[in-house]
C-alpha positions in Angstrom: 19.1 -34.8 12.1 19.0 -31.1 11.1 19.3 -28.2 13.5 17.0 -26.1 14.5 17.9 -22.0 13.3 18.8 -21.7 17.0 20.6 -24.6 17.6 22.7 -23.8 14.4 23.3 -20.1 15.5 24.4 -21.1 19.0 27.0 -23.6 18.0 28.6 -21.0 15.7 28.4 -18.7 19.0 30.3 -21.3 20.7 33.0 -21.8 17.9 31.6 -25.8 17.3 30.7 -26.4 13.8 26.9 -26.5 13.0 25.3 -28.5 10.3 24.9 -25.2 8.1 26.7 -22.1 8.1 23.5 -19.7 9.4 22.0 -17.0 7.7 21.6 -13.6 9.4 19.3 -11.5 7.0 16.8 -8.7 7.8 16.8 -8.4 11.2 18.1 -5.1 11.8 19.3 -2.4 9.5 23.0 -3.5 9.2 21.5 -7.0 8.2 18.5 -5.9 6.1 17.2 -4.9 3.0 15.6 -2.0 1.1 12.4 -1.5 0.1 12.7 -1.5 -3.4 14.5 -5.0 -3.8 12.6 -6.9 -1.0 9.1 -5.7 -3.2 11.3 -7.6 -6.2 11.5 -10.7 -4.2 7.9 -10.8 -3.1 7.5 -10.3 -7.0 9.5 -12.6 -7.9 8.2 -15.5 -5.4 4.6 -14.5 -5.6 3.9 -12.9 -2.4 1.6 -10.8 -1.1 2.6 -9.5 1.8 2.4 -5.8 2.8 5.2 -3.3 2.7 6.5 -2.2 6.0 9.6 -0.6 7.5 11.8 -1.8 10.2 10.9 1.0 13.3 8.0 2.1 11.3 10.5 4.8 9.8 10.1 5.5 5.3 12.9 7.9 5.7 15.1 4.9 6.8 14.2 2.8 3.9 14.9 -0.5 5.3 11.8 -3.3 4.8 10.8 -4.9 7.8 10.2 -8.8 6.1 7.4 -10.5 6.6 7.2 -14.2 7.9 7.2 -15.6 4.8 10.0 -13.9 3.0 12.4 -14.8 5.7 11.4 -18.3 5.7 12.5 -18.3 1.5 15.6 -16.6 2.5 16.7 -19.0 5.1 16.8 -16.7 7.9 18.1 -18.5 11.2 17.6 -15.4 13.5 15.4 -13.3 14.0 15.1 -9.4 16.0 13.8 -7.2 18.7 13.8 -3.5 18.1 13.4 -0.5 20.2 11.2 2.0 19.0 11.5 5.8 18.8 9.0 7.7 21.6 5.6 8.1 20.4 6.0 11.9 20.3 8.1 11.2 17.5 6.1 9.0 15.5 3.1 12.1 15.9 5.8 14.8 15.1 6.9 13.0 12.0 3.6 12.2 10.7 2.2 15.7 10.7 5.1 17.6 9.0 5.0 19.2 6.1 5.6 17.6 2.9 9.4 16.7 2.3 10.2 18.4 5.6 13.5 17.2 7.1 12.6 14.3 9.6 13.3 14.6 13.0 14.5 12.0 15.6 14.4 11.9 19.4 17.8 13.5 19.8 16.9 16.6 17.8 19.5 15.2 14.7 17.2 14.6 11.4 17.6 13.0 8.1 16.8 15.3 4.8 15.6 14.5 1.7 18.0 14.7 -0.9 16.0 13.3 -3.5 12.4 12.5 -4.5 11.6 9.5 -1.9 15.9 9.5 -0.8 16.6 10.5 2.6 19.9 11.0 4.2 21.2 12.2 7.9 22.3 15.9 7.2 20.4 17.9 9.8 23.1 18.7 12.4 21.8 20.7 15.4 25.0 20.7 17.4 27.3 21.8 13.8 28.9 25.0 15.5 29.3 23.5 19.1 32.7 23.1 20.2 32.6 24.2 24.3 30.8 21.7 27.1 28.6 24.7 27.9 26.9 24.4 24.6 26.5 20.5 25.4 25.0 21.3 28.6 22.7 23.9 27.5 21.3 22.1 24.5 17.6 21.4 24.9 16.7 18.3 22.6 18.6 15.4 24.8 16.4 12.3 24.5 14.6 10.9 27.2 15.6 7.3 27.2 13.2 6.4 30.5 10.1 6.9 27.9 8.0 3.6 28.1 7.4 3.6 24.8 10.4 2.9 23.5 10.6 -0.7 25.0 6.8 -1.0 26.0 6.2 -3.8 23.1 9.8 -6.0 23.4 9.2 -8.4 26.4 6.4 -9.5 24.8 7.9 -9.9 21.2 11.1 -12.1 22.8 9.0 -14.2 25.1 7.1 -14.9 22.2 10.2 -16.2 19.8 11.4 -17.4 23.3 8.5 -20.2 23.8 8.6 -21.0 19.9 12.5 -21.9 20.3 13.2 -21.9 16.5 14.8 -19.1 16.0 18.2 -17.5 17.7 17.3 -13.8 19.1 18.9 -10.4 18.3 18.2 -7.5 19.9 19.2 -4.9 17.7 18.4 -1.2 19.7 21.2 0.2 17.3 19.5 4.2 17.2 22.1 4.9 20.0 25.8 4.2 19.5 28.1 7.3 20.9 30.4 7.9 17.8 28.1 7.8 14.8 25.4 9.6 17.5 28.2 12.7 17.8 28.1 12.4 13.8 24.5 12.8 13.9 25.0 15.8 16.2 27.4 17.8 14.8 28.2 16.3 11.0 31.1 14.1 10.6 33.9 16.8 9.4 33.0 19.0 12.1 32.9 16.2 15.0 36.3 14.7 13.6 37.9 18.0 13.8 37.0 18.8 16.7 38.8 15.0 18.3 41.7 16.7 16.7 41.5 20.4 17.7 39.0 20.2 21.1 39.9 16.5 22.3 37.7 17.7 25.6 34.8 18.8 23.9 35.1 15.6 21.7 35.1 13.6 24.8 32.4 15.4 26.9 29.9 14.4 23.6 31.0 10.9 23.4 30.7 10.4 27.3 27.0 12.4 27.1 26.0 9.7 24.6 27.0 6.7 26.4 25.6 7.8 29.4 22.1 8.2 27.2 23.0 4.6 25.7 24.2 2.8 28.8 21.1 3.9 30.5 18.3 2.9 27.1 20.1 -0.4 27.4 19.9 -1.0 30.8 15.8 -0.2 30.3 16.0 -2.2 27.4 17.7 -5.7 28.9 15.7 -5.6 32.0 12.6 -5.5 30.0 13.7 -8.3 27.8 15.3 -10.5 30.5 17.2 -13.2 29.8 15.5 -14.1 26.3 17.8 -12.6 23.3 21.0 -15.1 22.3 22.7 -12.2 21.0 23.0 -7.9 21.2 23.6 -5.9 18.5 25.8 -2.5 19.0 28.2 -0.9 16.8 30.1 2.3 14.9 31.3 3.0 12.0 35.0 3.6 12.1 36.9 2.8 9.0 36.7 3.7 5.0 37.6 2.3 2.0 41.3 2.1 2.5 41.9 3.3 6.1 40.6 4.0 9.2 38.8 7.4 10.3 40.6 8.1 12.7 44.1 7.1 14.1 44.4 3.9 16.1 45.8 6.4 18.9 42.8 8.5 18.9 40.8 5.3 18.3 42.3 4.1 22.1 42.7 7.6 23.5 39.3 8.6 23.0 36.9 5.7 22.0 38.0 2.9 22.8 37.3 3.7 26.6 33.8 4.7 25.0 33.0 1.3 23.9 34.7 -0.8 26.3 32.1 1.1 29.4 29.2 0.1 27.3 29.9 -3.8 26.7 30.9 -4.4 30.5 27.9 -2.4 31.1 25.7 -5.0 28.9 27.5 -7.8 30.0 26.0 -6.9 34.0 22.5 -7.7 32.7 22.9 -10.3 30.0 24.9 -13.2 29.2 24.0 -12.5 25.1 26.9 -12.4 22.6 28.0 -9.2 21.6 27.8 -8.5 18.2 29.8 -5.3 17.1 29.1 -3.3 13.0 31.6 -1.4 12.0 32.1 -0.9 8.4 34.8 -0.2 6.2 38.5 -1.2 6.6 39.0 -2.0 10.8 41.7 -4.7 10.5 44.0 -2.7 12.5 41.4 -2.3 15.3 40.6 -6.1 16.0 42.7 -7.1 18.2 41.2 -4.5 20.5 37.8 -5.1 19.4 39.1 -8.6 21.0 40.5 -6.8 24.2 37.1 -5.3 24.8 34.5 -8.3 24.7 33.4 -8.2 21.2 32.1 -11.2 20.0 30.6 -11.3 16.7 32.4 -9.1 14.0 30.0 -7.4 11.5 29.9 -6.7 8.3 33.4 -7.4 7.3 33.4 -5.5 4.1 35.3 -7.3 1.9 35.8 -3.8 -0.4 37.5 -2.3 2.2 41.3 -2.7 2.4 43.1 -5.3 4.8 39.2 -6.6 5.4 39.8 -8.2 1.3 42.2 -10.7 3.0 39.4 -13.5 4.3 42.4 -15.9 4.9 44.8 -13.8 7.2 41.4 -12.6 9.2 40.5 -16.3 9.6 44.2 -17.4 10.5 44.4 -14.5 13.0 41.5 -14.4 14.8 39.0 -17.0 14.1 39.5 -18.8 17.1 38.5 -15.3 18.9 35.9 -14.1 17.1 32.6 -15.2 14.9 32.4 -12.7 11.4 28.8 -12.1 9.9 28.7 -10.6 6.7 31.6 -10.6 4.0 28.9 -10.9 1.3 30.2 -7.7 -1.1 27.5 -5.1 -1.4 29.2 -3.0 -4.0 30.3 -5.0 -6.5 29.2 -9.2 -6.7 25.5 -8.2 -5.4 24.9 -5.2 -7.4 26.7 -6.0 -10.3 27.2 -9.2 -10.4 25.1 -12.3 -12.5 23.7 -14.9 -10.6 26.3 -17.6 -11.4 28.9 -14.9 -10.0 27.2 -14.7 -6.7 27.3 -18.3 -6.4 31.2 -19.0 -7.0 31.5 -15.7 -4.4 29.3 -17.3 -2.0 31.7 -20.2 -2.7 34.7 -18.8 -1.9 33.7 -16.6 1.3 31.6 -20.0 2.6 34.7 -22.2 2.6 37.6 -19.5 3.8 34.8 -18.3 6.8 33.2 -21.3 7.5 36.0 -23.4 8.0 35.4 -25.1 11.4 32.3 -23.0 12.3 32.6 -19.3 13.4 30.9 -17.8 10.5 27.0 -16.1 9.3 26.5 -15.7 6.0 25.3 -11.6 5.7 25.7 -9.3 3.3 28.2 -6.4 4.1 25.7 -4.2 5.6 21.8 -3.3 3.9 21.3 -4.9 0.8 20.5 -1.6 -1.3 18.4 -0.5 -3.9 20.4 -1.9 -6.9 20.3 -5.3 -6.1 18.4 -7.7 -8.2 16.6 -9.7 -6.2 17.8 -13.1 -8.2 21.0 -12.0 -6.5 19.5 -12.3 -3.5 18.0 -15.7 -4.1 21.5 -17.0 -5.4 23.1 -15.9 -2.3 21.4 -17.9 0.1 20.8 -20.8 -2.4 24.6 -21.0 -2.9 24.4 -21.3 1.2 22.3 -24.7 0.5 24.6 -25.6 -1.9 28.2 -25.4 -0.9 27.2 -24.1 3.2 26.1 -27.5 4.8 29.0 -29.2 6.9 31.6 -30.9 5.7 31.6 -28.0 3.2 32.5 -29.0 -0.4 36.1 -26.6 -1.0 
C-alpha cells in the first residue's frame, strides 16, 4: 500500500527507506519557484488559478502555489510562514513607484530592473563600533502579533488532514545573511576580518532577535510542524566565504545557540540551507544538530561529488535538493533532466535519506517542461527498490 506524503517524509527523517523518494517543492523560498515559470506550468496544465507570492511580497518574486499545482508536482510537504508586521505590508503598499522596498529591520531590496528586485539597501554600511549597533533605531520588534497571528491555525489545519509532512519555514531571520542585509556583504565580511568584536556584537544582536521570533513562533504552533526550516548562506562556487576558522570562531557558536534553542520547544527536524560549496563545514553542521542538509548545490565544488557526500555522511544526515539550478534545469532538454534526475535519485536515494528539490528557487529561465520532467523522472526511476 502507498504512503501517505507524511508517512513517506517521516521515514526518510528517520533514515528507513520509504516507498518513494519525496518531493519538497514550493514551500518556502529555498524550495520554491518564480513567478514567471510557475504561470508556464499553470499554462501548460490548464490552470486557472490566481497569481500570488509566498509572504505576500512581489519584490521577492517567489509564487506561492496553489493546491492544485502542488498536487501535479508531487509535493509531499507542505509550509507555515511567518509574516512581516502589518506596518510593513501598509508602508510598502503606499510607496512611491519603484521605490526601494523596505523590511521590518530597516534593510530593503532595490529595483535593479523593470519588475527585478534585489537586496542592496544597507542601513548599517558604514557601522563598524557597538555604539552605532546600539544606537540604531530600526531593530524589529519580533513580539508583534502579527507576524505569527495566522500560523496555529494554518498547522492545526494540515495537522487534522494528516496528508501532508509540515515545514515551518520563518526563514526572514537568520543572523549571518541578516548582518549581510545590514551592512552589504563586502563590508560585513571585512569587518569579521578587521573588527572581529563588532562582527560578533551584530551576529549575537541578530540571534537574540531570531531566538526570540522563534520562540513566539513554536509556541504558537505547538507541537504540529515535522520539520523547521533555518539556514545561511556560507560558501561559493569553489570555496567557502569565509575560513573554516572564522566559520568556528565566530559562527558556528551563532548557529549552534539557535538549534539548542529550537530544540527546547520542538522535537521537529532541523533542516539547515546553505548554498554554494560547504563540504568542509559538514561535519560540524553534524556537531551542531543539523538534520536535513539543503540545497546541496551540485555546481558548487566538493558538493559535485554525490558519492563521497553519501559515503561520508549519509548515515548522519538527510540532503534535499541536488537538483542543478544552473545548468540541467535551465538549459537542459527534457530527456536531460530525466537521466539527471536519474543519476542524483539512485546515488541520494540509496537506502532512504534523500528529498528530491531543486538546488534552491527554481528561477525565471526554467521551462516549465523541465519542471514536469523532474518530478516525473521521480515516478519513474524514485519508487523503492529504485531501478540503478
Amino acid at each position: 500500500m502507498p504512503m501517505t506524503s507524511r508517512e513517506r517524509v517521516l521515514s526518510v527523517l528517520d533514515h528507513k527507506v520509504p516507498d518513494r523518494v519525496p518531493i519538497v517543492l514550493g514551500v518556502s523560498n529555498a524550495t520554491g519557484i518564480k513567478m514567471t515559470p510557475y504561470k508556464g506550468l499553470k499554462k501548460l496544465l490548464n490552470i486557472s488559478a490566481p497569481d500570488a507570492y509566498l509572504y505576500d511580497w512581489p519584490e521577492l518574486g517567489s509564487a506561492k502555489l496553489d493546491e492544485e499545482t502542488m498536487h501535479r508536482l508531487g509535493g509531499d510537504v507542505r509550509g507555515v510562514l511567518d509574516r512581516f508586521p502589518k506596518i510593513v505590508y501598509e508602508k510598502n503598499k503606499n510607496r512611491r513607484p519603484h521605490a526601494p522596498c523596505i523590511d521590518d529591520w530597516g534593510t530593503g531590496q532595490i529595483e535593479i530592473e523593470p519588475g527585478v528586485w534585489f537586496p542592496g539597501y544597507h542601513p548599517l554600511a558604514e557601522a563598524d563600533t557597538v555604539e552605532e549597533l546600539e544606537n540604531y533605531p530600526n531593530w524589529p520588534d519580533m513580539n508583534d502579533p502579527s507576524r505569527i497571528a495566522h500560523v496555529k491555525a494554518e498547522a492545526a489545519e494540515l495537522a487534522e488532514e494528516n496528508e501532508f509532512a509540515i515545514m515551518a519555514t520563518p526563514w526572514l531571520m537568520f543572523p549571518f545573511e541578516r548582518a549581510f542585509g545590514l551592512q552589504g556583504m563586502d563590508k560585513f565580511l571585512l569587518n569579521m576580518a578587521m573588527y572581529p568584536d563588532f562582527a560578533e556584537a551584530l551576529l549575537r544582536k541578530n540571534l537574540m532577535l531570531c531566538k526570540q521570533l522563534m520562540e513566539n513562533f513554536l509556541n504558537e504552533i505547538g507541537e504540529n510542524i515535522d520539520i523547521i526550516k533555518i539556514g545561511d548562506d556560507l560558501g561559493t562556487q569553489d570555496r567557502l566565504m569565509i575560513s573554516p576558522k572564522m566559520y568556528r570562531t565566530l559562527l558556528k557558536p551563532i548557529h549552534a545557540e539557535l538549534i539548542e534553542h529550537i530544540k527546547k520547544f520542538t522535537k521537529a527536524k532541523i533542516f539547515f540551507h546553505t548554498d554554494g560549496d560547504v563540504f568542509n563545514l559538514i561535519d560540524d553542521f553534524i556537531e551542531i544538530g543539523v538534520d536535513i542538509l539543503n540545497p546541496i548545490q551540485t555546481s558548487a565544488g566538493k558538493m559535485a561529488d554525490l558519492v563521497e557526500l553519501k559515503a561520508r555522511y549519509g548515515n548522519n544526515l538527510v540532503f534535499c535538493g541536488a537538483v542543478d539550478t544552473q545548468h540541467v534545469l535551465p538549459d537542459g532538454t527534457p530527456e536531460e533532466v530525466r537521466q539527471e534526475m536519474k543519476r542524483v535519485i539512485n546515488i541520494l536515494g540509496k537506502d532512504g535519506g534523500y528529498m528530491v528539490a531543486s538546488v534552491h528557487t527554481i528561477m525565471n529561465e526554467v521551462p516549465p517542461e523541465n519542471i514536469l520532467a523532474m518530478v516525473d523522472a521521480v515516478e519513474e526511476f524514485g519508487y523503492y527498490p529504485l531501478k540503478g
